[in-house]
Every structure is written in C-alpha cells, then in structure tokens.
TIVEX-242188 format. One record per atom (N, C-alpha, C, O): atom name; residue number from 1; x, y, z. Coordinates in steps of 0.1 Angstrom, whole numbers, m for minus. Atoms other than C-alpha are relative to their C-alpha. Example, Ala and Ser with C-alpha at 12.3 -4.5 7.8 and 13.67 -1.06 7.14 Angstrom:
+-------+-----+-------+-------+-------+
! atome ! num !    xx !    yy !    zz !
+-------+-----+-------+-------+-------+
!     N !   1 !     9 !   m12 !     0 !
!    CA !   1 !   123 !   m45 !    78 !
!     C !   1 !     9 !    12 !     0 !
!     O !   1 !    19 !    12 !     7 !
!     N !   2 !    m9 !   m11 !     0 !
!    CA !   2 !   137 !   m11 !    71 !
!     C !   2 !    m8 !    11 !     8 !
!     O !   2 !    m3 !    22 !     9 !
+-------+-----+-------+-------+-------+
This chain:
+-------+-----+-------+-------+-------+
! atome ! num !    xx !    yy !    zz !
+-------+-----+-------+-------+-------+
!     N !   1 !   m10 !     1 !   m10 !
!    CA !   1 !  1159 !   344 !  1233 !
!     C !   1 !     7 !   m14 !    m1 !
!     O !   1 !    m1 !   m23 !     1 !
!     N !   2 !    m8 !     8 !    m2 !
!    CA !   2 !  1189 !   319 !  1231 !
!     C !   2 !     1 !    m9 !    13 !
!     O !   2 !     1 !    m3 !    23 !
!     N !   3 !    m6 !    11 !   m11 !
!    CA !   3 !  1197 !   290 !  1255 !
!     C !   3 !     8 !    10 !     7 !
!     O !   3 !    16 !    17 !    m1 !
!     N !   4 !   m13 !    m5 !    m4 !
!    CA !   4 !  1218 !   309 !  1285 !
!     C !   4 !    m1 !    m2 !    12 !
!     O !   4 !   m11 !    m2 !    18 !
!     N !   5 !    m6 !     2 !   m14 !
!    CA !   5 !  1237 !   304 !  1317 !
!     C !   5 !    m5 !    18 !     9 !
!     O !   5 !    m4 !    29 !     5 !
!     N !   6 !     3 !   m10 !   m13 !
!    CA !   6 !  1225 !   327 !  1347 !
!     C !   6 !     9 !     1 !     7 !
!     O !   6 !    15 !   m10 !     7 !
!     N !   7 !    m6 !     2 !   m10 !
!    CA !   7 !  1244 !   334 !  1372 !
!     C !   7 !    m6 !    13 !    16 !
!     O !   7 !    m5 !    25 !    15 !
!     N !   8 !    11 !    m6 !    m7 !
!    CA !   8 !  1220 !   346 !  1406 !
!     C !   8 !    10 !    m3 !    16 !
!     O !   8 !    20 !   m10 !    19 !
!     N !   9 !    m3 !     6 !   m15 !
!    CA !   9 !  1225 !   346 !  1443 !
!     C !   9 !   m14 !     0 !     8 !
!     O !   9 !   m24 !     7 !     8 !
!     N !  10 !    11 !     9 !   m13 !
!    CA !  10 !  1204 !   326 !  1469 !
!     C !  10 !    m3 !     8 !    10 !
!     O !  10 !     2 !    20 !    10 !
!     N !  11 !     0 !   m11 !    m8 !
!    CA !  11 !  1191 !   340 !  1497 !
!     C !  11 !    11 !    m6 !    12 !
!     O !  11 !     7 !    m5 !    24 !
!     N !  12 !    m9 !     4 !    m9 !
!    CA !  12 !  1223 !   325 !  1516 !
!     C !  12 !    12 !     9 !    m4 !
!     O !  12 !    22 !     8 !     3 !
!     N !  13 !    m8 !    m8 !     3 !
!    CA !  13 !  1243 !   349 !  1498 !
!     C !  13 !     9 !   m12 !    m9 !
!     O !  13 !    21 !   m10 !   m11 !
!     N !  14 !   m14 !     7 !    10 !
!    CA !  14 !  1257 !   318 !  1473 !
!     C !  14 !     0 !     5 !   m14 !
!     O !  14 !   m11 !    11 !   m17 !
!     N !  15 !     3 !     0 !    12 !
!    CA !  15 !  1263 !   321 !  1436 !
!     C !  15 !    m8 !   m12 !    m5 !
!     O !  15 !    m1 !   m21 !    m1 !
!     N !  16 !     4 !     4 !     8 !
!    CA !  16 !  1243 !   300 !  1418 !
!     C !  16 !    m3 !     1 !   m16 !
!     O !  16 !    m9 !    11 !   m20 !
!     N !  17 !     4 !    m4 !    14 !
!    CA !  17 !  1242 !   291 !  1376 !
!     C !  17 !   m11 !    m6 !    m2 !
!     O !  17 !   m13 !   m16 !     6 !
!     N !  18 !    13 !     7 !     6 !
!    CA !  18 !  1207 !   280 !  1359 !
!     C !  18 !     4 !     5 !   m13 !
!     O !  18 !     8 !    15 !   m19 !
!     N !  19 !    m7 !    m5 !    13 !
!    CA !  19 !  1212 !   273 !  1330 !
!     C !  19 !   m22 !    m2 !    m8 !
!     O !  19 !   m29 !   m12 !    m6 !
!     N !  20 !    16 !    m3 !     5 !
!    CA !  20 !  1172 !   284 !  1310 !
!     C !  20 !     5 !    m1 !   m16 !
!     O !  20 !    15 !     1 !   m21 !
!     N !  21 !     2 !     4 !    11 !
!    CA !  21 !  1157 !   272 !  1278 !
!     C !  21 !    m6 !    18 !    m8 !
!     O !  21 !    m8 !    29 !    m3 !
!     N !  22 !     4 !   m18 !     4 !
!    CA !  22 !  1146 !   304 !  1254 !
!     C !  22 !   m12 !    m4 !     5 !
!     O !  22 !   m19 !    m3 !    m5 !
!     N !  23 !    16 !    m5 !    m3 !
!    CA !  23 !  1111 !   301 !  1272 !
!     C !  23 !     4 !     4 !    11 !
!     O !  23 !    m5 !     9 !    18 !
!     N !  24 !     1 !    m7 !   m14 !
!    CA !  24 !  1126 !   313 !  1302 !
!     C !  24 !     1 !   m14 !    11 !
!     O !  24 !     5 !   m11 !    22 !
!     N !  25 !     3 !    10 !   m12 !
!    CA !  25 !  1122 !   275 !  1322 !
!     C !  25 !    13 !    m2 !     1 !
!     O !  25 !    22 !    m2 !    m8 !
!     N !  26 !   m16 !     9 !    m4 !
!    CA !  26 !  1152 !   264 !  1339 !
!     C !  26 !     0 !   m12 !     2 !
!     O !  26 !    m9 !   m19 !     7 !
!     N !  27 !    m3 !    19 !     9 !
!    CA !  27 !  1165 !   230 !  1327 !
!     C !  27 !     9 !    m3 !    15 !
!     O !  27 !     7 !   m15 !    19 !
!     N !  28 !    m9 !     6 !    m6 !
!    CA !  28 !  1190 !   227 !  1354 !
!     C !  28 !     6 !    16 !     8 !
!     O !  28 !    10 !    27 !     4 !
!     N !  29 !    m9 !    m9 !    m4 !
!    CA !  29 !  1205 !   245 !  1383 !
!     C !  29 !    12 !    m7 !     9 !
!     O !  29 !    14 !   m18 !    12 !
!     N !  30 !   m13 !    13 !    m5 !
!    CA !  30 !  1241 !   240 !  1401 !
!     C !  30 !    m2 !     3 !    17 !
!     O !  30 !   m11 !     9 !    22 !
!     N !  31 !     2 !    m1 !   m13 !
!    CA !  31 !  1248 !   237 !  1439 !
!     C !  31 !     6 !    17 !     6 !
!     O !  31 !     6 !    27 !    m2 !
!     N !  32 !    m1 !   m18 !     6 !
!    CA !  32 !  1258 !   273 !  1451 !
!     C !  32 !    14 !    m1 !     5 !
!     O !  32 !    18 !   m11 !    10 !
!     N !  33 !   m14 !    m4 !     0 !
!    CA !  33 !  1293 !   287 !  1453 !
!     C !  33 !     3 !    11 !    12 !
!     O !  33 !    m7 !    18 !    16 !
!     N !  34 !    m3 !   m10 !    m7 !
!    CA !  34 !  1309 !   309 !  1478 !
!     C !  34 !     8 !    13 !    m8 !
!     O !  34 !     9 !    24 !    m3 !
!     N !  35 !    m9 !   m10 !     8 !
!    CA !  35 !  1330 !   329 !  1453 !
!     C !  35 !   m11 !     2 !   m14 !
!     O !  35 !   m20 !    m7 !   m14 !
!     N !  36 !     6 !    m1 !    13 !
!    CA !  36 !  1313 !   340 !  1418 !
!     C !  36 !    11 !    m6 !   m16 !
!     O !  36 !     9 !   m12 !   m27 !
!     N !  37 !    m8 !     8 !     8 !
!    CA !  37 !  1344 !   330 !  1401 !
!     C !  37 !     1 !   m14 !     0 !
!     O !  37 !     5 !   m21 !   m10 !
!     N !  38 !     6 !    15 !     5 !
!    CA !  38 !  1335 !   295 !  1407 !
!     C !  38 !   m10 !    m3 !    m6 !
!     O !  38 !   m12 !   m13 !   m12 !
!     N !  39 !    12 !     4 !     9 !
!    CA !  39 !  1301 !   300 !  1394 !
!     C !  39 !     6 !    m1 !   m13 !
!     O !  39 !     7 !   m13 !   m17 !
!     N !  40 !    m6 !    m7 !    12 !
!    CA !  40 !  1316 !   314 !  1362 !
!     C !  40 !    17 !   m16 !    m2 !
!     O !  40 !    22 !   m16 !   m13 !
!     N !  41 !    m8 !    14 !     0 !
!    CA !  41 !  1343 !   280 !  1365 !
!     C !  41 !   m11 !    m7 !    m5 !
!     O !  41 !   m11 !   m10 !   m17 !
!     N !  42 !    12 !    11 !     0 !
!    CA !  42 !  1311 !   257 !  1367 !
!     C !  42 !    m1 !    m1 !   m14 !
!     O !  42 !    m1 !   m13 !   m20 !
!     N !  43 !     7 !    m1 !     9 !
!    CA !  43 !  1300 !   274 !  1333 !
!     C !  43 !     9 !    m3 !   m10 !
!     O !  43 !     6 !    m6 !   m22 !
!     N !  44 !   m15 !     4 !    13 !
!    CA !  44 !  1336 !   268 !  1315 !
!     C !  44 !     2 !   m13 !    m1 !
!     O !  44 !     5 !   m17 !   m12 !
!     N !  45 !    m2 !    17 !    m3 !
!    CA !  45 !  1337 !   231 !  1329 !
!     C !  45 !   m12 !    m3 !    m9 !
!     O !  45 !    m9 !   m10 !   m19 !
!     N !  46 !    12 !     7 !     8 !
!    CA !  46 !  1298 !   226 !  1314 !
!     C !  46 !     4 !     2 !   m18 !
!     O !  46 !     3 !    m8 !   m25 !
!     N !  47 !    m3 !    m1 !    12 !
!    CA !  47 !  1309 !   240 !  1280 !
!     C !  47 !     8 !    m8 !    m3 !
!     O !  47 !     6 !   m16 !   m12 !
!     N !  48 !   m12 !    12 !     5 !
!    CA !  48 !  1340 !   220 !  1278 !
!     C !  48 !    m2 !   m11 !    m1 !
!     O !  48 !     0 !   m19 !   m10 !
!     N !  49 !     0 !    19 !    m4 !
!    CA !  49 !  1332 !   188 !  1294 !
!     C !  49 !   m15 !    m5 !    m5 !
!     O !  49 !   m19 !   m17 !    m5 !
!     N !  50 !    19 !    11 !     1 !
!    CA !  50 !  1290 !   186 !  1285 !
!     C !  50 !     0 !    m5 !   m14 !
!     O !  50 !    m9 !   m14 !   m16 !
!     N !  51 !    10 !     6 !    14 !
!    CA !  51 !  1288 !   179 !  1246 !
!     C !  51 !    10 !   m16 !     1 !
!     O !  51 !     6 !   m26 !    m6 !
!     N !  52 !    m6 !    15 !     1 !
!    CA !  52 !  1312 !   147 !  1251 !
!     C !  52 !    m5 !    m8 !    18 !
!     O !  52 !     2 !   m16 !    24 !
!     N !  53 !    m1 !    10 !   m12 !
!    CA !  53 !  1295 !   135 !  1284 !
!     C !  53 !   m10 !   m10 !    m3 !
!     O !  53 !   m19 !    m7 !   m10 !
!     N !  54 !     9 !    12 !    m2 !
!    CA !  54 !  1278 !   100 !  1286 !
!     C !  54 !   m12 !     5 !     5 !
!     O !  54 !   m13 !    16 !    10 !
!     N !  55 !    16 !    m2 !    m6 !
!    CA !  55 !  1242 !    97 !  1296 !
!     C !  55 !    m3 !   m17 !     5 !
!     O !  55 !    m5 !   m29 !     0 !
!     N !  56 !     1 !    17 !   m11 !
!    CA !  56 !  1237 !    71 !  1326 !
!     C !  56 !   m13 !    m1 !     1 !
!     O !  56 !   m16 !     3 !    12 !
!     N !  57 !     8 !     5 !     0 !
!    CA !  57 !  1206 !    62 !  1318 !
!     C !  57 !    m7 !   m15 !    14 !
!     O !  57 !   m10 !   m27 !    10 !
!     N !  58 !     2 !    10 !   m11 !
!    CA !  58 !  1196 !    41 !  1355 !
!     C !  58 !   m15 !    m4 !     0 !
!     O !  58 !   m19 !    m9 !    10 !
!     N !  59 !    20 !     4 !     0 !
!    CA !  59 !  1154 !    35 !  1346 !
!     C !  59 !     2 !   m15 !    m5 !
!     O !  59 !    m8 !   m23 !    m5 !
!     N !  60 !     4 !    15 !     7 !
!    CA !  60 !  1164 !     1 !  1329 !
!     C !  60 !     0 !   m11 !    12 !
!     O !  60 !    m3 !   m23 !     9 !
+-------+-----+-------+-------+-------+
C-alpha cells in the first residue's frame, strides 16, 4: 500500500485528512473542516506547497 491522504469524519461531524504511511500509521493529521471540500483543499495546498516547504527545526 502506497503513502495516502484519508479523508474521515470526527465524532463532531468535522472532515478530517490523515495523511498514513503504507503500514497503515498516521504521520500527520489536519484540524477538522466544516465542509469536505475544504478537506479535499487541505490535500491540494499539501501537494503543492509541501515538497518546497522549509523545515523549522526549533530543538537547537
């Protein structure tokens, strides 16, 4: 199984994406959404915007 975006709902009725490694663990999930089409935004913004983002390293 491939790296892939979830997209779930909470028990508040929000969308939520998790984005899971192929073992199934979730690496990262987002805050939740009232619409699904913002979940599904979230996952267009991470594609676009994550392989050129900085890494703020704050442990030094």
């Amino acid at each position: 199984m491939p790296y892939k975006f979830e997209i779930s709902k909470d028990k508040a009725g929000e969308f939520r994406v998790k984005f899971k490694a192929p073992n199934g663990e979730i690496m990262f999930s987002t805050e939740g959404y009232s619409a699904k089409a913002s979940a599904k935004n979230a996952i267009e913004s991470m594609k676009k915007n994550g392989p050129d983002a900085e890494i703020d390293d704050t442990t030094d």
